[in-house]
Structure formats: structure tokens, C-alpha cells
N, CA, C and O atoms as a Tinker XYZ file with bonds, in Angstrom:
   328  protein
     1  N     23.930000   15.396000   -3.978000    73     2
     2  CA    22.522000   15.204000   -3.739000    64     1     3
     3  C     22.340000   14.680000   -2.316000    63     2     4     5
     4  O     22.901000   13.675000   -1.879000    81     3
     5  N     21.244000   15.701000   -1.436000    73     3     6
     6  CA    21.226000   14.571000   -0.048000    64     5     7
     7  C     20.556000   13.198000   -0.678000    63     6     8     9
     8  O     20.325000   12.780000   -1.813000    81     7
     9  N     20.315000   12.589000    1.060000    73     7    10
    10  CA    19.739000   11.239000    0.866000    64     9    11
    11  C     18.431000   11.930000    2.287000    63    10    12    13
    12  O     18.784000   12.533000    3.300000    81    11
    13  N     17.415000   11.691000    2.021000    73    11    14
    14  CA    16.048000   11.282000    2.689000    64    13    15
    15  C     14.985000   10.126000    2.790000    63    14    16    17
    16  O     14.526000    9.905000    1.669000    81    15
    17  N     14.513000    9.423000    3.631000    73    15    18
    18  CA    14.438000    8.440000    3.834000    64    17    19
    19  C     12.562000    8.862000    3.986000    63    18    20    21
    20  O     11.898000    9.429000    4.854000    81    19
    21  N     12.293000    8.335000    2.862000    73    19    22
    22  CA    10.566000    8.118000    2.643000    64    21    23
    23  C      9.928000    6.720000    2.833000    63    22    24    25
    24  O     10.047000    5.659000    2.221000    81    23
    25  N      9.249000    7.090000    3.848000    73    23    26
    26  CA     7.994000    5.743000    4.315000    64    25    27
    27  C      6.975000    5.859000    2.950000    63    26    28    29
    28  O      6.661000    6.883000    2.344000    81    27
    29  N      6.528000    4.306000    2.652000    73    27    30
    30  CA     5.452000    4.281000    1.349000    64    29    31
    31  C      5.145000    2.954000    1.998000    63    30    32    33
    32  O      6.004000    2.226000    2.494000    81    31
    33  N      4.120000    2.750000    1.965000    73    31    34
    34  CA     3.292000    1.096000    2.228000    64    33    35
    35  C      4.031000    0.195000    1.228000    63    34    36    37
    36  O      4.355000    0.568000    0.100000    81    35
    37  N      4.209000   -0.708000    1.607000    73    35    38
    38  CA     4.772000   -2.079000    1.408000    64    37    39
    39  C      3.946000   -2.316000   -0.344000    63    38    40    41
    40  O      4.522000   -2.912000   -1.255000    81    39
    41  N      2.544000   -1.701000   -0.473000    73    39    42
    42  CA     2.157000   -2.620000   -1.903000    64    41    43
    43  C      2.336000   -1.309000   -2.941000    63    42    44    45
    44  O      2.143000   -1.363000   -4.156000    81    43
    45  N      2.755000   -0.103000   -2.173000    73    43    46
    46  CA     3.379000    0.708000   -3.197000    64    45    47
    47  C      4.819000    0.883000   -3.700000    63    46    48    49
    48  O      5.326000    1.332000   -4.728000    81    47
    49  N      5.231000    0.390000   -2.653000    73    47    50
    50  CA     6.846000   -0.057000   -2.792000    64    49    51
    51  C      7.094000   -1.008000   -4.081000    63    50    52    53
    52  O      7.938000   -0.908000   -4.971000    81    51
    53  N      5.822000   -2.195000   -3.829000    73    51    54
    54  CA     6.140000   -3.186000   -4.364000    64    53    55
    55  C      5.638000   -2.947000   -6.183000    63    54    56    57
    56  O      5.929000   -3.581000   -7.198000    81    55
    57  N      5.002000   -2.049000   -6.004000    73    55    58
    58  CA     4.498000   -1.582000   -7.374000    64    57    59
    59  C      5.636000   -0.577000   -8.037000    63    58    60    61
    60  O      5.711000   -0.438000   -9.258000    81    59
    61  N      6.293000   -0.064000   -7.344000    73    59    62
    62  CA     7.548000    0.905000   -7.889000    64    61    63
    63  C      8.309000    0.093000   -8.187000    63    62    64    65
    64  O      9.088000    0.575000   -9.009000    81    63
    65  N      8.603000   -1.238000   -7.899000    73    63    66
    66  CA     9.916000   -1.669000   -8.067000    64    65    67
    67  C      9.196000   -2.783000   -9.028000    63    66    68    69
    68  O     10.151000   -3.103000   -9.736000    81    67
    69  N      8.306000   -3.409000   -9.389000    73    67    70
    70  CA     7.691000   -3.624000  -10.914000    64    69    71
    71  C      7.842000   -2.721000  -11.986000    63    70    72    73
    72  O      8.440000   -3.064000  -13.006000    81    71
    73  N      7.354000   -1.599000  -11.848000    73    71    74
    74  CA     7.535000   -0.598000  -12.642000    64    73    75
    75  C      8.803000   -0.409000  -13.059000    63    74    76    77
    76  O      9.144000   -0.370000  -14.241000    81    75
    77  N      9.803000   -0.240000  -11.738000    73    75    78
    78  CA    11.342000    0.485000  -12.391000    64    77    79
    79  C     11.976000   -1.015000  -12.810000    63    78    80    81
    80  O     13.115000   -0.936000  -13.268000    81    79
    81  N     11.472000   -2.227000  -12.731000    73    79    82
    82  CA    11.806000   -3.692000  -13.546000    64    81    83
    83  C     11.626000   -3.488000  -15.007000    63    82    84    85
    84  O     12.474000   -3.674000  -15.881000    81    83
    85  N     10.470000   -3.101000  -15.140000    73    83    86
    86  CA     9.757000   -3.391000  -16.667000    64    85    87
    87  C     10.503000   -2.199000  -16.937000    63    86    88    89
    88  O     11.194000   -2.546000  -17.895000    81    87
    89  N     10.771000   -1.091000  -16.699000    73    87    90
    90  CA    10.831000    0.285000  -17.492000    64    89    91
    91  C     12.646000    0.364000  -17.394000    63    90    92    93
    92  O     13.275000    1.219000  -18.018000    81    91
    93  N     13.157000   -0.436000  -16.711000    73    91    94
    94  CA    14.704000   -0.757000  -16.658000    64    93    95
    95  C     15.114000    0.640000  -16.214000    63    94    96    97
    96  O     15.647000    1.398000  -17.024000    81    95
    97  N     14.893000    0.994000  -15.005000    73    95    98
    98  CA    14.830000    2.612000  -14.504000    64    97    99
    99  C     15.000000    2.435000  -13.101000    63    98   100   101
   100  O     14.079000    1.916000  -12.469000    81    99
   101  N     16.129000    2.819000  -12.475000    73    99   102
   102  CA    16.045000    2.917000  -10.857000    64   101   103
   103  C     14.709000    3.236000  -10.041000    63   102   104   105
   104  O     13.877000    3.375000  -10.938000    81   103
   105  N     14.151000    3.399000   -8.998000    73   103   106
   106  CA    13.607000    3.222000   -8.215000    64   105   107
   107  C     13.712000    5.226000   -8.190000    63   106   108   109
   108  O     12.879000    6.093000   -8.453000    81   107
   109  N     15.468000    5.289000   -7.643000    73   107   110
   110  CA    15.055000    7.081000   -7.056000    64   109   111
   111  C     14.940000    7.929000   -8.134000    63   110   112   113
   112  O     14.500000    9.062000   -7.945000    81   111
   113  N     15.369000    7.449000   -9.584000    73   111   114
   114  CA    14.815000    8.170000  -10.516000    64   113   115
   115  C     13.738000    8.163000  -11.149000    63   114   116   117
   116  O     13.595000    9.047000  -11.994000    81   115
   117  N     12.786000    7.302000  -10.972000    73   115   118
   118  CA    11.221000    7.536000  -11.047000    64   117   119
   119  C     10.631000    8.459000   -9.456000    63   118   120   121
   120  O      9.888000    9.440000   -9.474000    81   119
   121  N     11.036000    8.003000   -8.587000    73   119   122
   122  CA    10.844000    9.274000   -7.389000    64   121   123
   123  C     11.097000   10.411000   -7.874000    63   122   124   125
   124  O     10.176000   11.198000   -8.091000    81   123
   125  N     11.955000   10.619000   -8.050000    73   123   126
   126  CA    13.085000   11.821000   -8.746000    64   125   127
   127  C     12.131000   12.777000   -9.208000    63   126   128   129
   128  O     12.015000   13.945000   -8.838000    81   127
   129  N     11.052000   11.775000  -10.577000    73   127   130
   130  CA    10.290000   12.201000  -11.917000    64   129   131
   131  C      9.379000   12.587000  -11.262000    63   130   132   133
   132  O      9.041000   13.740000  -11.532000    81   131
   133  N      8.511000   11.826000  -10.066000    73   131   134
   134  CA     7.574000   11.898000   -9.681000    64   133   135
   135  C      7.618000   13.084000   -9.057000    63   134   136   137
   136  O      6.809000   13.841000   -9.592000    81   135
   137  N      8.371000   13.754000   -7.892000    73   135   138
   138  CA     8.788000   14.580000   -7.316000    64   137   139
   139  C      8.559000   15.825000   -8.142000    63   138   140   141
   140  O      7.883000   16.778000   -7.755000    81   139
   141  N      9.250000   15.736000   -9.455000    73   139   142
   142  CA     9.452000   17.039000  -10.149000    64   141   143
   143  C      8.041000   17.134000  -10.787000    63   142   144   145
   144  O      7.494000   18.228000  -10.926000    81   143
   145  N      7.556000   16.163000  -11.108000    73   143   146
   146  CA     6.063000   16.786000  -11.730000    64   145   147
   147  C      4.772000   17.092000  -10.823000    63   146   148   149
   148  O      3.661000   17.471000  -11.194000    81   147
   149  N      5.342000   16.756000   -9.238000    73   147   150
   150  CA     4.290000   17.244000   -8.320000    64   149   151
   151  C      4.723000   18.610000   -8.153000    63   150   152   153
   152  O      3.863000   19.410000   -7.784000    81   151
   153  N      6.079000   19.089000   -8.387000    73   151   154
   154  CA     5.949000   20.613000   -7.970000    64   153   155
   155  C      6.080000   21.737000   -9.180000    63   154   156   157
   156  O      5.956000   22.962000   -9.181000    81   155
   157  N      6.411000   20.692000  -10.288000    73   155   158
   158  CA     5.673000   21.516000  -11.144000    64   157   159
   159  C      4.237000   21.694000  -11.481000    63   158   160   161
   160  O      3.841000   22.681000  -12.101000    81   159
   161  N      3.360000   20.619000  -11.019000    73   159   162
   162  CA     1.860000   21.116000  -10.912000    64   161   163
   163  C      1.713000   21.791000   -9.972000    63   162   164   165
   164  O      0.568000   22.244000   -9.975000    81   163
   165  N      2.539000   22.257000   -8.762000    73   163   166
   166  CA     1.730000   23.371000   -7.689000    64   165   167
   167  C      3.173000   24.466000   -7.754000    63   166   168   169
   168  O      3.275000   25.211000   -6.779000    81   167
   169  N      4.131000   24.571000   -8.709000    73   167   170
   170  CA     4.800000   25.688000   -9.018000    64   169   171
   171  C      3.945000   27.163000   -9.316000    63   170   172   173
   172  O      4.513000   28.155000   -8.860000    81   171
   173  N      2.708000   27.393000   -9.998000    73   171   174
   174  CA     2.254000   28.232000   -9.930000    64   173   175
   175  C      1.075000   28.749000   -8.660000    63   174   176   177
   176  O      0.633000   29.873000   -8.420000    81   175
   177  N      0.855000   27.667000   -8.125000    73   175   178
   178  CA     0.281000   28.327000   -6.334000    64   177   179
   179  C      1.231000   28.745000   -5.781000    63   178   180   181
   180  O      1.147000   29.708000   -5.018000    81   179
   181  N      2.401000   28.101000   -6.041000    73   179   182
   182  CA     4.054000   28.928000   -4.908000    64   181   183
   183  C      4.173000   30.116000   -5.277000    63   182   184   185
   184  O      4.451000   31.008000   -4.476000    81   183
   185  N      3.978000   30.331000   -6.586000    73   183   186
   186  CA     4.441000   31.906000   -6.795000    64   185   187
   187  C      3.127000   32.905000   -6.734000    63   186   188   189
   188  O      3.163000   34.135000   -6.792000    81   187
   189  N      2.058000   32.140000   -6.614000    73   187   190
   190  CA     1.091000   33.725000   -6.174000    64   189   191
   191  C      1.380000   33.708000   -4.787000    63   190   192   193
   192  O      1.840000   34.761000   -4.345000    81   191
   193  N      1.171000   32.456000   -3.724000    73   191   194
   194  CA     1.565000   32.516000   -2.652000    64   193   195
   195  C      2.896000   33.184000   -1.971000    63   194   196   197
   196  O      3.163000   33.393000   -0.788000    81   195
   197  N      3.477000   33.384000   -2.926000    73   195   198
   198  CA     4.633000   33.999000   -2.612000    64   197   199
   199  C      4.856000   35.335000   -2.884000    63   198   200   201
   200  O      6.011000   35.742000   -3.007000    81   199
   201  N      3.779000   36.168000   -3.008000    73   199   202
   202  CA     3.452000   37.502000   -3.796000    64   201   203
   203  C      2.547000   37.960000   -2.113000    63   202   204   205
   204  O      1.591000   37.285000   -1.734000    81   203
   205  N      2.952000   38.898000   -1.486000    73   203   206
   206  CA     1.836000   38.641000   -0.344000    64   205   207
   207  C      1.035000   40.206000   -0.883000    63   206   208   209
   208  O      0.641000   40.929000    0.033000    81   207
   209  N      0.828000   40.656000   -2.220000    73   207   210
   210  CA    -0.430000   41.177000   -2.232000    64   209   211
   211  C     -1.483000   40.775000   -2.790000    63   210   212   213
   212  O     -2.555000   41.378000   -2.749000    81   211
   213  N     -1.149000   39.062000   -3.719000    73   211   214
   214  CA    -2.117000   38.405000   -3.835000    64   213   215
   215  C     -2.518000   37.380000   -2.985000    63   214   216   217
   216  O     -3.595000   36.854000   -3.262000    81   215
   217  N     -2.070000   37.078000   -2.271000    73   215   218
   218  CA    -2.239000   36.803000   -1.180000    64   217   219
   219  C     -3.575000   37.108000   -0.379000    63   218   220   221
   220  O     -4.613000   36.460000   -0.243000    81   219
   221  N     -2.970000   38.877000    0.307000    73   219   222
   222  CA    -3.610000   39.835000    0.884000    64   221   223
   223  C     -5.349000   39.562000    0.132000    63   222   224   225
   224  O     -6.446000   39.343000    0.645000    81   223
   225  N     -4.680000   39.779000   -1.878000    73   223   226
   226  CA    -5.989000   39.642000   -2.167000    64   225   227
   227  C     -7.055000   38.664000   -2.337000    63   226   228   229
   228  O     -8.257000   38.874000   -2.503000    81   227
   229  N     -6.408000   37.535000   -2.269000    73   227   230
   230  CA    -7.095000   36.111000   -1.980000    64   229   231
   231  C     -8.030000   36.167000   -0.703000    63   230   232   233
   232  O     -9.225000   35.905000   -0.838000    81   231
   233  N     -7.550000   36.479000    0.438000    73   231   234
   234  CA    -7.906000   36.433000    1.589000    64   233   235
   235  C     -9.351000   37.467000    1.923000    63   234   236   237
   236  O    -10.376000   37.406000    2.603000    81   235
   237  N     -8.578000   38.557000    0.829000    73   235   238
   238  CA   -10.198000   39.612000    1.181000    64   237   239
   239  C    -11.340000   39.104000    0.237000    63   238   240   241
   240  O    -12.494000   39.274000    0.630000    81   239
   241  N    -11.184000   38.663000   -0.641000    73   239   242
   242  CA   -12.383000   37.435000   -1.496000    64   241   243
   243  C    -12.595000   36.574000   -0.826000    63   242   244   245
   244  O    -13.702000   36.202000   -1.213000    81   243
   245  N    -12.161000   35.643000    0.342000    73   243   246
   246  CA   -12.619000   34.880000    0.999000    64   245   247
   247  C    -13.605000   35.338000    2.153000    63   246   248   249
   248  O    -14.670000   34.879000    2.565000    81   247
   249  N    -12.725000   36.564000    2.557000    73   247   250
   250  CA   -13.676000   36.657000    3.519000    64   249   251
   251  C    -15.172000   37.880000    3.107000    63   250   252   253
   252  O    -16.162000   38.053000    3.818000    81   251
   253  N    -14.949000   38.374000    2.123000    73   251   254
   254  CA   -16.011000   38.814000    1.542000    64   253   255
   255  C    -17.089000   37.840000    0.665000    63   254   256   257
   256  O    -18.261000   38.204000    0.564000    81   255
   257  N    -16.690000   36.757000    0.124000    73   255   258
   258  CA   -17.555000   35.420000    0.016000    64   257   259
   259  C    -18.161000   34.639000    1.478000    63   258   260   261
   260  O    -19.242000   34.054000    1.549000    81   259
   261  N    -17.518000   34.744000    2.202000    73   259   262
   262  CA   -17.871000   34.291000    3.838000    64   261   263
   263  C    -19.210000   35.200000    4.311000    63   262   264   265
   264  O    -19.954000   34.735000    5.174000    81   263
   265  N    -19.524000   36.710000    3.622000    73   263   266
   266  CA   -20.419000   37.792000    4.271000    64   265   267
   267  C    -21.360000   37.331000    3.159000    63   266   268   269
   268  O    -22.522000   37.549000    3.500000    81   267
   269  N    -21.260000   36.708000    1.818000    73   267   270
   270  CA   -22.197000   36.549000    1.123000    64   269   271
   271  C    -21.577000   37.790000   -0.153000    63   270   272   273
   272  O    -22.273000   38.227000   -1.069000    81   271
   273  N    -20.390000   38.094000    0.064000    73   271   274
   274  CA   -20.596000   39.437000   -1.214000    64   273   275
   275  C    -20.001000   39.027000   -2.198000    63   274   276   277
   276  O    -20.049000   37.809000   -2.369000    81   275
   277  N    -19.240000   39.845000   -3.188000    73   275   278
   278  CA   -18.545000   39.320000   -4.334000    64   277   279
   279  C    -17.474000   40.672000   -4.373000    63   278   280   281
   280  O    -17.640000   41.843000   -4.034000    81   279
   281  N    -16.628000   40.143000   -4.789000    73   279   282
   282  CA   -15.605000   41.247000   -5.365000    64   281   283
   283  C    -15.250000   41.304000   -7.346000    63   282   284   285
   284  O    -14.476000   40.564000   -7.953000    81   283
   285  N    -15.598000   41.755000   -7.580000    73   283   286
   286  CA   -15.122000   41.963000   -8.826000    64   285   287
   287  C    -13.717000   41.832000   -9.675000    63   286   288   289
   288  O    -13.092000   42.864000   -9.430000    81   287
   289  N    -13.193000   41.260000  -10.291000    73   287   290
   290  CA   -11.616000   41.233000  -10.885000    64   289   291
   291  C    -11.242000   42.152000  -11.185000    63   290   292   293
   292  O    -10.124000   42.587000  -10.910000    81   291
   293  N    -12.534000   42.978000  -12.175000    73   291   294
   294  CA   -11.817000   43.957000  -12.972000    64   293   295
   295  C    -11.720000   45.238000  -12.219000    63   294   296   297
   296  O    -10.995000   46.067000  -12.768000    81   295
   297  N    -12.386000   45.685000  -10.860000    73   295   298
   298  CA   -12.214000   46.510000   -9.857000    64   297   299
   299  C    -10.773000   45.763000   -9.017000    63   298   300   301
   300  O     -9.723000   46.320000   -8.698000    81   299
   301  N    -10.985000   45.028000   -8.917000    73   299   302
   302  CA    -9.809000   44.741000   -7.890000    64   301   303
   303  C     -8.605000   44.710000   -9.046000    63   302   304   305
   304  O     -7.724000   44.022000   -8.528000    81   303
   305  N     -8.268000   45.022000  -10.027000    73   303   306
   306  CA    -7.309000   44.584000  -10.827000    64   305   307
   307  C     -6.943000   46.362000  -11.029000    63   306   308   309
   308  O     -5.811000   46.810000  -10.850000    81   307
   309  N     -8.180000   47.247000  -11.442000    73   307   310
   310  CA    -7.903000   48.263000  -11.717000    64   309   311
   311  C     -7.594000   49.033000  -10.133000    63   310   312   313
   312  O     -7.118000   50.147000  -10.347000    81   311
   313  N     -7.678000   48.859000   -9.193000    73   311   314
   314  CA    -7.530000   49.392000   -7.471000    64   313   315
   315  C     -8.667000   50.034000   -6.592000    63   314   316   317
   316  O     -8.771000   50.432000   -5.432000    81   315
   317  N     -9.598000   49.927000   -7.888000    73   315   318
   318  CA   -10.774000   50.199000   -7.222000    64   317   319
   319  C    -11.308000   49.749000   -5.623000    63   318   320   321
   320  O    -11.153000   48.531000   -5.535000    81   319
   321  N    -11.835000   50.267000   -4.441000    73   319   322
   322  CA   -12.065000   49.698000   -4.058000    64   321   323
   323  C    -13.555000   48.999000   -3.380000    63   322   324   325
   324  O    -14.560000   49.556000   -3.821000    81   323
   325  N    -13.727000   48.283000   -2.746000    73   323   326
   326  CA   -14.613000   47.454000   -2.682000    64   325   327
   327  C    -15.875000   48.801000   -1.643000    63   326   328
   328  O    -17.003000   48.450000   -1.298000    81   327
């Protein structure tokens, strides 16, 4: 496992290391926890983001909401186009 060195304010520090007291739990394994459940809440933006034709299609809904228009799902899903 590397080692990385994270800055946190002094009264959040001091609140992690209450926490990993009472909960009898290291310090980098509540990081650890914390870590894994922030990228499992944005694991599914990585993978459309990582698709670049939804992407592509994100971007043309933005900028067709920007002109005032709308795009449809079920046209854009079937290839219809706009």
C-alpha cells in the first residue's frame, strides 16, 4: 500500500481521532472507509464519463438547453436526430 500525506484542519483531525478512540479503529482505516464510500458514490459518473458517446451526449443537451431547446431521451436513445 503507498503512503500519502493528507492536510485536514486541526478540529477535524481532532474529531477523527475521538472517533477512531471510541470505535477502537485506526485513524487510516476509517480514511480507508471514508475514501471507499466517496468513490463509490461517484463510481457511476466515472463510468458514463468514461463512455465518450455519453459524454458527446451530455454535452449536446447542454448546449441545446443553453439555446433554450430540449432534446428528447427517447429520440436520442432510439438515434433519431435532433
Amino acid at each position: 500500500m503507498a503512503t500519502t500525506t493528507v492536510r485536514i484542519p486541526e478540529d477535524k483531525r481532532d474529531m477523527l481521532k475521538i472517533v477512531a478512540s471510541i470505535e477502537k479503529r485506526d485513524m487510516q482505516m476509517i480514511l480507508s472507509d471514508l475514501i471507499d464510500e466517496y468513490l463509490e458514490r461517484h463510481k457511476e459518473t466515472l463510468e458514463i464519463l468514461s463512455n465518450p458517446q455519453w459524454v458527446d451526449t451530455i454535452q449536446e443537451g447542454l448546449r441545446a438547453s443553453e439555446r433554450g431547446e430540449t432534446i428528447r431521451w427517447r429520440d436520442k436513445k432510439s438515434g433519431k436526430s435532433s
